[in-house]
C-alpha positions as CSV (number, residue, x, y, z in Angstrom):
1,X,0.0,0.0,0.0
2,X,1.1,3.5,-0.6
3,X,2.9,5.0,2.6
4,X,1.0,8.2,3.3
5,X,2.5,8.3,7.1
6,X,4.8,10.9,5.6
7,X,1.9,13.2,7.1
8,X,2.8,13.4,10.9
9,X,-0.7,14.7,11.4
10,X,-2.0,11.4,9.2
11,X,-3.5,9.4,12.0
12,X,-4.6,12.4,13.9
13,X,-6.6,13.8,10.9
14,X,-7.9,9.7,10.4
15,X,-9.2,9.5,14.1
16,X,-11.0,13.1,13.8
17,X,-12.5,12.2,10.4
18,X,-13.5,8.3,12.1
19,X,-15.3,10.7,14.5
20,X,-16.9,13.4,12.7
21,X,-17.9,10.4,10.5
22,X,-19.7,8.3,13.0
23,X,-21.6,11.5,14.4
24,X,-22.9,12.6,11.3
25,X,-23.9,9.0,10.0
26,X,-25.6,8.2,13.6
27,X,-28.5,10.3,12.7
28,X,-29.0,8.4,9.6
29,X,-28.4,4.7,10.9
30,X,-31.7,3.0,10.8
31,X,-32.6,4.8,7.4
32,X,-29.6,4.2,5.7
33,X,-29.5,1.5,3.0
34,X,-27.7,-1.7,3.7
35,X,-25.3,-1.9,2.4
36,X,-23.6,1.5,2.6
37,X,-22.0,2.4,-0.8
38,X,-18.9,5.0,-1.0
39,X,-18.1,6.2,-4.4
40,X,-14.6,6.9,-5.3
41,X,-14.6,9.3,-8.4
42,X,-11.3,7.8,-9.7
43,X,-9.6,4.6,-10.8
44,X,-8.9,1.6,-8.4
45,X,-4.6,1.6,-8.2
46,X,-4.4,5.7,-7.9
47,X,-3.2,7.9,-5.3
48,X,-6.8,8.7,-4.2
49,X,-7.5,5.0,-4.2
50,X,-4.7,4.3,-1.7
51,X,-5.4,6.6,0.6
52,X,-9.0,5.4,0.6
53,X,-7.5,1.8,1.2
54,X,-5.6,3.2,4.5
55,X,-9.3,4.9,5.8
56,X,-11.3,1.3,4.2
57,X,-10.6,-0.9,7.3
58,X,-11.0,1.5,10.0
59,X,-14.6,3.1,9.2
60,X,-15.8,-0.2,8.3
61,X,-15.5,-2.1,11.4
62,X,-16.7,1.1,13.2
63,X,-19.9,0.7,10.6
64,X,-20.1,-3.5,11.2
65,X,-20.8,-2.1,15.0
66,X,-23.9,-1.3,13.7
67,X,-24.8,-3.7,11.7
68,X,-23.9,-1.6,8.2
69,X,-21.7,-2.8,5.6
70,X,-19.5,-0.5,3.4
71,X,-19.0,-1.0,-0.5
72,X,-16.8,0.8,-2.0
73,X,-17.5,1.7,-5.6
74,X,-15.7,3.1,-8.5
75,X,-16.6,6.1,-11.1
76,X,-13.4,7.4,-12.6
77,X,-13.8,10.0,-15.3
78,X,-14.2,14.3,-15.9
79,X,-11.8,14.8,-13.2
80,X,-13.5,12.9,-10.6
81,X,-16.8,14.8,-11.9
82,X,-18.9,11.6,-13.0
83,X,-18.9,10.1,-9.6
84,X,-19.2,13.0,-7.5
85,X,-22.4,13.8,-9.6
86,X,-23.5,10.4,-9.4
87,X,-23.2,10.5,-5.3
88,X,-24.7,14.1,-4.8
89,X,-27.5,12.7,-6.7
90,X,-28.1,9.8,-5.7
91,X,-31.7,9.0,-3.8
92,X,-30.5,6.7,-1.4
93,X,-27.6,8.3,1.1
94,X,-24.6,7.5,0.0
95,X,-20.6,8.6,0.6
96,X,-18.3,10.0,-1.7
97,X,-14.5,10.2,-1.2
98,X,-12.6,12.7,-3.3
99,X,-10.3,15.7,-4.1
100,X,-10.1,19.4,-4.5
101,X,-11.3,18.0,-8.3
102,X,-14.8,17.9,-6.1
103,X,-14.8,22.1,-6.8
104,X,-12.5,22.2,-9.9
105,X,-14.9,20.0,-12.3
106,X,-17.7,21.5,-11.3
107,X,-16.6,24.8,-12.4
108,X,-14.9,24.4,-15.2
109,X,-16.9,21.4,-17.0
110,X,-20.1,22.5,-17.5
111,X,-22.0,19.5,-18.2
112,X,-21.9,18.2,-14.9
113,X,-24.9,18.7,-12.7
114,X,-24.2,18.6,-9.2
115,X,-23.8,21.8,-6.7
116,X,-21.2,21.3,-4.4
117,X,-23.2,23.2,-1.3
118,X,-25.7,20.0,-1.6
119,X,-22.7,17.8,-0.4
120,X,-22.0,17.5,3.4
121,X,-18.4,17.8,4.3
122,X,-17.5,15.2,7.1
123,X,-14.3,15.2,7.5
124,X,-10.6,15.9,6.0
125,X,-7.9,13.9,5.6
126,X,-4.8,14.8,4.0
127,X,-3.0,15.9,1.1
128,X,-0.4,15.1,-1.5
129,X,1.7,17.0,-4.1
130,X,1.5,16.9,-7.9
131,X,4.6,15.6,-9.2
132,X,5.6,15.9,-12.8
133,X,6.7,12.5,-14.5
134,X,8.8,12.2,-17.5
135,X,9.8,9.3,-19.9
136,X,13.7,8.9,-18.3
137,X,15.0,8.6,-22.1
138,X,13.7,12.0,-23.4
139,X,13.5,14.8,-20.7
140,X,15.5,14.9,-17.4
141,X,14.7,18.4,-16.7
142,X,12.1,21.7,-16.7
143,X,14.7,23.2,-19.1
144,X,15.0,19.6,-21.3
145,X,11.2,20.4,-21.8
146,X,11.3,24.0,-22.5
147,X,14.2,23.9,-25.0
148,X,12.1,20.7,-26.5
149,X,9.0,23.0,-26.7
150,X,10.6,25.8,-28.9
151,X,10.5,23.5,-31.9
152,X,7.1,21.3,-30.7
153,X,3.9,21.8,-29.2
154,X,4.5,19.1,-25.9
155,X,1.1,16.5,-24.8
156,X,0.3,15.7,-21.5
157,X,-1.3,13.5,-19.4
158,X,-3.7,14.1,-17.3
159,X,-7.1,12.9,-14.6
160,X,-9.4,14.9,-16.6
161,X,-10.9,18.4,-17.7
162,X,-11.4,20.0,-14.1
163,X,-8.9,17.4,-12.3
164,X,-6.0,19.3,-9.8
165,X,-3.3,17.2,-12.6
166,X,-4.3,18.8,-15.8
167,X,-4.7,22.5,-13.7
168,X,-1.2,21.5,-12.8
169,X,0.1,20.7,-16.0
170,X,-1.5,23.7,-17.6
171,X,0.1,26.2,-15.4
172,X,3.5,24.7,-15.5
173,X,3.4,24.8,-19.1
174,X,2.2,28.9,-19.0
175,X,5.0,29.5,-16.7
176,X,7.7,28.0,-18.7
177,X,5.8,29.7,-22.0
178,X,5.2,26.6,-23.9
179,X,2.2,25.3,-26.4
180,X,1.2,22.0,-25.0
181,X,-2.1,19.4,-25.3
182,X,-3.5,18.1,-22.7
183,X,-4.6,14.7,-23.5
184,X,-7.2,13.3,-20.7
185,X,-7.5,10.1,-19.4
186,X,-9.9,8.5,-17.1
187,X,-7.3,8.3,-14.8
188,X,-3.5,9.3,-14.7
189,X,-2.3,6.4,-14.3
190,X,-3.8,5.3,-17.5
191,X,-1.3,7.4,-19.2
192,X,1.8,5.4,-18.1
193,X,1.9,3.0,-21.0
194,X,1.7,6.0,-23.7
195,X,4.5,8.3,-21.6
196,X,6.8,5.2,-21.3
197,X,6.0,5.1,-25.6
198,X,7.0,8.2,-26.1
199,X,3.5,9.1,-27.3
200,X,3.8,11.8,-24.2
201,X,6.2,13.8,-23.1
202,X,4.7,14.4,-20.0
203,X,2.3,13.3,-17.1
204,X,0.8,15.1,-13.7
205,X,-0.1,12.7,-11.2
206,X,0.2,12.3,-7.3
207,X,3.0,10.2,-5.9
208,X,1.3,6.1,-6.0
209,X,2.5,2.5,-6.0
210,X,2.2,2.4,-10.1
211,X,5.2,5.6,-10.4
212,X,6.9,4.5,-8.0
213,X,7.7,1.4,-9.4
214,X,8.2,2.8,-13.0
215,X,9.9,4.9,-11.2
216,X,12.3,2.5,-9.9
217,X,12.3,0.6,-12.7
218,X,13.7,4.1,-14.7
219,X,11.2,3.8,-17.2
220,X,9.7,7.3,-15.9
221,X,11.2,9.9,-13.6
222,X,9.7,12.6,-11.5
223,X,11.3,15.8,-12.3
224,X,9.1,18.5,-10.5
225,X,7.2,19.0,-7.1
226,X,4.8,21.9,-8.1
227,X,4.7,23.2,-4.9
228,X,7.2,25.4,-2.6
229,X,9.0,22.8,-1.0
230,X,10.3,19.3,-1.5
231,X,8.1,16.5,-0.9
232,X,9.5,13.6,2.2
233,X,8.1,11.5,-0.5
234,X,11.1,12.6,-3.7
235,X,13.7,14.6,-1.6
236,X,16.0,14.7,-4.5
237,X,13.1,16.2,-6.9
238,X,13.2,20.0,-7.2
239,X,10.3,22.0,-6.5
240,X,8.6,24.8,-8.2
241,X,10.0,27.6,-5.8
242,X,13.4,26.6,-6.5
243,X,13.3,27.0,-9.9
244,X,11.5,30.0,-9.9
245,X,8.2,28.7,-10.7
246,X,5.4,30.7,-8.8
247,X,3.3,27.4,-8.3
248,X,2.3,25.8,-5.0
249,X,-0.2,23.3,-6.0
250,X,-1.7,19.9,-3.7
251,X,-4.5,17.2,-4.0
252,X,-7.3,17.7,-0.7
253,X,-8.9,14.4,-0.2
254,X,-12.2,14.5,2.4
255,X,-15.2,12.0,3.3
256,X,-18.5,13.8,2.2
257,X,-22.0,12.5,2.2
């Protein structure tokens, strides 16, 4: 499983959030549909995933106390948009576990239909950079990109049209003045096999298990934290403050009903 304990505050923030959750669903337990259903908005394997996985065991014995089982279902797509719409919508109560991408979709693609102030914020839980990834054979470097961009327009990879990884990947590319496309998958991660083709030059995506092992395997490298400071996660990986990049960008994930 991915190690999010690089958060200090991790299992403070999970014991609050096991709190606030049981309060708010206490009011709801003998109306509530058994089983309990929590949409994830993204693909099983990503960052959000994971950290969902570390959460999974502890609310669910806390629910089996009375008598409600959790199933945890999938919706990846828009950013995390399709799911989240599909949850604020939904008759029956049901959960939803996401990302800032909660507020991003829902303004900038307009063909979802959901209003965030419907959606009851239980609790938070963390946070994790955006990292910029790179096929190891064809950019080591911000300034390998740039210098590649004068000549070409650069693709990149990306969660989805209102997703925190394509926001990222836009303004690194505005800061560095180059003419990319973003190219959007259903989830980032999907966007490994076409980066490690060449058929990208870059991809936005949290630290998870899938980089890192590309990652070790030097297929892909991570080349940017877009953020102030260096992430406990890639201590050797530059961040956007150092090279004089104004961006300071990170991934909210929160339990909402």
């Amino acid at each position: 499983m991915f190690n999010i304990k690089y958060n200090s505050n991790f299992h403070g923030l999970l014991s609050k959030t096991l709190i606030a959750a049981m309060i708010f669903l206490s009011g709801f337990m003998t109306a509530w549909a058994r089983p309990l259903t929590v949409i994830i908005p993204f693909s099983p394997g990503g960052a959000t995933d994971q950290i969902w996985r570390a959460i999974d065991p502890y609310l669910r014995t806390e629910l089996r106390m009375h008598d409600i089982d959790l199933v945890t279902q999938y919706m990846p797509g828009a950013g995390g948009g399709i799911g989240a719409e599909w949850a604020i919508n939904n008759a029956k109560p049901t959960l939803l576990f996401t990302s800032s991408s909660l507020i991003l979709s829902q303004l900038i693609n307009t063909n979802l239909n959901y209003n965030v102030q419907d959606i009851d914020l239980i609790g938070f839980v963390g946070q994790l950079p955006l990292i910029l990834y790179t096929n190891a054979a064809r950019h080591s470097s911000i300034l390998s990109l740039k210098n590649h961009c004068q000549q070409n327009t650069l693709t990149y990879g990306n969660s989805g049209i209102g997703s925190m990884t394509a926001l990222g990947g836009q303004l690194i590319m505005k800061s560095i003045s180059c003419p990319s496309v973003s190219v959007a998958y259903r989830s980032a991660s999907l966007a490994l096999p076409e980066l490690i083709q060449s058929r990208l030059d870059f991809v936005v995506d949290h630290p998870s298990m899938l980089f890192k092992t590309m990652t070790q395997n030097k297929k892909i490298i991570p080349i940017l934290v877009i953020g102030k400071q260096r992430s406990p996660l890639l201590p050797d990986v530059y961040s956007s403050k150092e090279l004089g990049l104004p961006w300071n960008l990170a991934n909210w994930h929160v339990l909402a009903a």
